[in-house]
LUMVONU-630588 format. One record per residue: residue number from 1; residue in one letter; chain; x, z, y of N, C-alpha, C in turn. Coordinates in Angstrom, 3 decimals. Example, Ala and Ser with C-alpha at 12.3 -4.5 7.8 and 13.67 -1.06 7.14 Angstrom:
2
<rec 1 A A <13.190 7.800 -5.690> <12.300 7.800 -4.500> <13.200 7.800 -3.300>>
<rec 2 S A <12.850 7.080 -2.250> <13.670 7.140 -1.060> <12.900 7.870 0.030>>
This chain:
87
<rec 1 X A <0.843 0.000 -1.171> <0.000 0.000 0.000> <0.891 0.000 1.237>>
<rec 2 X A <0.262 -0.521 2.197> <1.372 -0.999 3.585> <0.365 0.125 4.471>>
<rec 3 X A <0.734 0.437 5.283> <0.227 0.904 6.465> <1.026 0.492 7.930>>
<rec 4 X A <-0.094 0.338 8.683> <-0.013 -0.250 10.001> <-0.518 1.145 11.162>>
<rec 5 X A <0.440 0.891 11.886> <0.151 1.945 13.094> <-0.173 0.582 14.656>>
<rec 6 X A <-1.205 0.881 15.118> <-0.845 0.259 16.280> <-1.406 1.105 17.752>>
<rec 7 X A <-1.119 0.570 18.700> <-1.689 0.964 19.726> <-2.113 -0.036 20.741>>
<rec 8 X A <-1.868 -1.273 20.690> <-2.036 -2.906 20.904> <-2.853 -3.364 20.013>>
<rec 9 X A <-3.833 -4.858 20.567> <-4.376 -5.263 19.447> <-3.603 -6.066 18.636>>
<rec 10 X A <-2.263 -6.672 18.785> <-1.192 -7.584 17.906> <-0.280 -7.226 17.353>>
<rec 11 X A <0.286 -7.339 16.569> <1.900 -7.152 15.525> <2.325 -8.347 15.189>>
<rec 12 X A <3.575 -7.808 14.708> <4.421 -9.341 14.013> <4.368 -10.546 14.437>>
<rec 13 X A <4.825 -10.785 16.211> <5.025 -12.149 16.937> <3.508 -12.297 16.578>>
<rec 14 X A <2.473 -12.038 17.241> <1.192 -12.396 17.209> <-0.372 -12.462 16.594>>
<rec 15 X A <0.050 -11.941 15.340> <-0.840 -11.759 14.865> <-2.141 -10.783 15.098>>
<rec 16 X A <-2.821 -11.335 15.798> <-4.002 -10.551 16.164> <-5.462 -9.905 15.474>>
<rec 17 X A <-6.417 -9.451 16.033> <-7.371 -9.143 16.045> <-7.758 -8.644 14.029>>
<rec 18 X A <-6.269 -7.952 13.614> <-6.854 -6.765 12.192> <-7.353 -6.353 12.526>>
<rec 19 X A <-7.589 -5.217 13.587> <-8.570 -4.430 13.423> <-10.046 -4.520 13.671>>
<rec 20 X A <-10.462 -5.456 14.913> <-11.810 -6.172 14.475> <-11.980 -6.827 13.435>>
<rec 21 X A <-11.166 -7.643 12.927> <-11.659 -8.198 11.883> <-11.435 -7.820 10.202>>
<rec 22 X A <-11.568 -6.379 10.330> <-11.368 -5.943 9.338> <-12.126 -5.927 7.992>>
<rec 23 X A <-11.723 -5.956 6.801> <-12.269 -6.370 5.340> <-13.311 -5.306 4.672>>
<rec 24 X A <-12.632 -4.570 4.705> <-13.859 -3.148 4.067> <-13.057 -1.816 4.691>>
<rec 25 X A <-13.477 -0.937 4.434> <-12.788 0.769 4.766> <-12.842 1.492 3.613>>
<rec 26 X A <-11.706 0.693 2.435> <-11.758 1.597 1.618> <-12.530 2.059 0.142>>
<rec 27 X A <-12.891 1.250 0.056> <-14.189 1.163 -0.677> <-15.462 1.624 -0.600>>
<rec 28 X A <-15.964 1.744 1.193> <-17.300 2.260 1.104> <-18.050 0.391 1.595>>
<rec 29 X A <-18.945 0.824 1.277> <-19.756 -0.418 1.393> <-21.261 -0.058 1.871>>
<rec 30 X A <-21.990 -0.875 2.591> <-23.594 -0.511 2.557> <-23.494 0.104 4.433>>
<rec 31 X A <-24.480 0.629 4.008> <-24.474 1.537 4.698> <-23.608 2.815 5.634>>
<rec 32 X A <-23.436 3.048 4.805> <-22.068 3.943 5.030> <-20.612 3.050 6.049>>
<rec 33 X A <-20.399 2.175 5.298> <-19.598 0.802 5.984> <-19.949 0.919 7.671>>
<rec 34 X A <-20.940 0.648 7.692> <-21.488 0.118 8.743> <-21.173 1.675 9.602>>
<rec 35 X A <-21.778 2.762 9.126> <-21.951 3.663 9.889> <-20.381 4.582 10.236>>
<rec 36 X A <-18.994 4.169 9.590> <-18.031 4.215 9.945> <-17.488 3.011 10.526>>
<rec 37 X A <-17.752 2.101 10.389> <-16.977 1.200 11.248> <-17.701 1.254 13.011>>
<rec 38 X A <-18.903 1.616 13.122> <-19.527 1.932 14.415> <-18.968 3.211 15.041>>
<rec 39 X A <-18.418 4.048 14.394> <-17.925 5.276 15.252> <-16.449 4.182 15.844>>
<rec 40 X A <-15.599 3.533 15.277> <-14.839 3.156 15.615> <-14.647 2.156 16.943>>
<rec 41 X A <-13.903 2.448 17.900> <-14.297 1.520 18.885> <-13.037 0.578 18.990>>
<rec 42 X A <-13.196 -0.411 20.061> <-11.996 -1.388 20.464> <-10.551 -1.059 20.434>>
<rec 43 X A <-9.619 -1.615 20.115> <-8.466 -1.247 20.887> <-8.005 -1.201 22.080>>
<rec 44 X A <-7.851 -0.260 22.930> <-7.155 0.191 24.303> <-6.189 0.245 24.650>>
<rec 45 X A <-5.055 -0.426 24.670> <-3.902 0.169 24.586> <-3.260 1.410 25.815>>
<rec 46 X A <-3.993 1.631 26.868> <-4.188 2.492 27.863> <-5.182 3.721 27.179>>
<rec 47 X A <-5.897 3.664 26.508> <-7.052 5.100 26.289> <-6.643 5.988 25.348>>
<rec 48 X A <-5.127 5.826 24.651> <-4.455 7.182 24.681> <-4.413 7.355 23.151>>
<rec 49 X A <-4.843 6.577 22.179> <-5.270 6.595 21.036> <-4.477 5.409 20.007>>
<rec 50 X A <-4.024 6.126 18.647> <-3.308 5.090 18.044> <-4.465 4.518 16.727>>
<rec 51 X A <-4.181 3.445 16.539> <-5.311 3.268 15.660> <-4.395 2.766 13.675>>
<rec 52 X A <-4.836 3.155 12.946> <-4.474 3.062 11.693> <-5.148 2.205 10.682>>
<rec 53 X A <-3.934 1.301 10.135> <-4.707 -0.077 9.165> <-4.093 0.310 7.759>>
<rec 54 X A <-4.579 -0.513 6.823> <-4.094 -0.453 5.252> <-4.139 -1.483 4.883>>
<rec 55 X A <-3.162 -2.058 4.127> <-2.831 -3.189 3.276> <-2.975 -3.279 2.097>>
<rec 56 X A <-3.245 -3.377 1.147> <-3.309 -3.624 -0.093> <-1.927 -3.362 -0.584>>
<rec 57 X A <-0.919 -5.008 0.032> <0.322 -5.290 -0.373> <0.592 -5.921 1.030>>
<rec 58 X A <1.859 -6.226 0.903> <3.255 -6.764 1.922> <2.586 -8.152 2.138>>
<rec 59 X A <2.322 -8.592 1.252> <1.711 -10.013 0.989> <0.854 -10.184 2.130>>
<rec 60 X A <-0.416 -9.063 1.726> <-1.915 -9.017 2.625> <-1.615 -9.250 4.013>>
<rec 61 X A <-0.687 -8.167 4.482> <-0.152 -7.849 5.658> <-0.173 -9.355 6.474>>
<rec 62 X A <0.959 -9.737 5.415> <1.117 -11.327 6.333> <0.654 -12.239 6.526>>
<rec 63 X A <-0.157 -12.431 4.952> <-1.496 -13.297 5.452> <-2.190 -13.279 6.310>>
<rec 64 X A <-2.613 -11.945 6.973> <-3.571 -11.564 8.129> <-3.434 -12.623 9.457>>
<rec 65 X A <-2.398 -13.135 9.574> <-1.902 -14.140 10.289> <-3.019 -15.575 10.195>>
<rec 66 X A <-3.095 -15.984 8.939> <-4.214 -16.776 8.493> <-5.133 -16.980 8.232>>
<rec 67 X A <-5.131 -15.826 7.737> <-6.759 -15.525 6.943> <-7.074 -14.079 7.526>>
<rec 68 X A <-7.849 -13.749 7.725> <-8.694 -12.382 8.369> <-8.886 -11.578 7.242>>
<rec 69 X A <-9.061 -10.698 7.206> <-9.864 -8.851 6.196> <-9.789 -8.650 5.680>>
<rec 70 X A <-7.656 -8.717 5.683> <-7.164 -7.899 4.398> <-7.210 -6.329 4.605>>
<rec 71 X A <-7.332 -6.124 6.375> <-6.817 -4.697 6.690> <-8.206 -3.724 5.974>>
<rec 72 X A <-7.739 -2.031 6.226> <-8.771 -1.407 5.969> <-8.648 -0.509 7.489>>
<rec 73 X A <-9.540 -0.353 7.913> <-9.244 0.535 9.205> <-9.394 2.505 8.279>>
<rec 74 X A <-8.806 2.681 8.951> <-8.693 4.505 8.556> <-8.539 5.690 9.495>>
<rec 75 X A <-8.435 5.167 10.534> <-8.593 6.414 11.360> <-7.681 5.649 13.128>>
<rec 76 X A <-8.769 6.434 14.008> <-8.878 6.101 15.167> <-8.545 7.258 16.123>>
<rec 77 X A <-7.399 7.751 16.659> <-7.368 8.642 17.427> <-6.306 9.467 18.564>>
<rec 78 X A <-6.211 10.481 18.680> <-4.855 10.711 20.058> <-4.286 11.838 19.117>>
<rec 79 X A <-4.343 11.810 18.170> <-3.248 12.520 16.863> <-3.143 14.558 17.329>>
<rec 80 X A <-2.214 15.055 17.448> <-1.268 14.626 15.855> <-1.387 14.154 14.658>>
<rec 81 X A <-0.921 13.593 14.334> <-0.769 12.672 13.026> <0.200 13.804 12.281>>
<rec 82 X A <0.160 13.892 10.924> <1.274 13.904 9.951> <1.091 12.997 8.648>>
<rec 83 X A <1.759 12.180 8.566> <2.010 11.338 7.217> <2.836 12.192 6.309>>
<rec 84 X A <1.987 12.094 4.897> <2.988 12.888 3.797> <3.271 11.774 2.539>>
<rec 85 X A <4.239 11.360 2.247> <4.661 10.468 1.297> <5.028 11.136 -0.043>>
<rec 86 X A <4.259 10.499 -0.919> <4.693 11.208 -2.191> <5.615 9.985 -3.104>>
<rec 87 X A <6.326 10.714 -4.025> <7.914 9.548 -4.928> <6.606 9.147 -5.970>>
């Protein structure tokens, strides 16, 4: 799994608009889908907030360039953050 941090809507020389055009959140679907992706708002890069994507694979990541909704959005906010990595 890849994870993406941004605070801009672009990465990687241009590639735009993952996080609107994002694929699912994760495996919720329906309803639920809908009712987390609506708490989520635009990217700002001024309103103070970093926003968090998921990749599948390295692959996904780069495709996003071409093809749209590999990302998963996961969380929207002005942190602290702690990431814990397990071996």
């Amino acid at each position: 799994m890849t994870i993406l941090c941004l605070n801009i809507n672009s990465y990687s020389a241009g590639v735009t608009d993952a996080w609107s055009k994002n694929g699912s959140n994760l495996g919720v679907e329906g309803d639920e889908f809908r009712r987390r992706n609506q708490a989520f708002q635009d990217i700002d890069f001024g309103d103070g907030k970093l926003e968090f994507l998921t990749f599948g694979s390295i692959s996904a990541l780069s495709n996003e360039r071409f093809m749209h909704g590999f990302a998963n959005r996961i969380e929207q906010g002005t942190g602290p953050y702690r990431i814990n990595f397990k071996s």
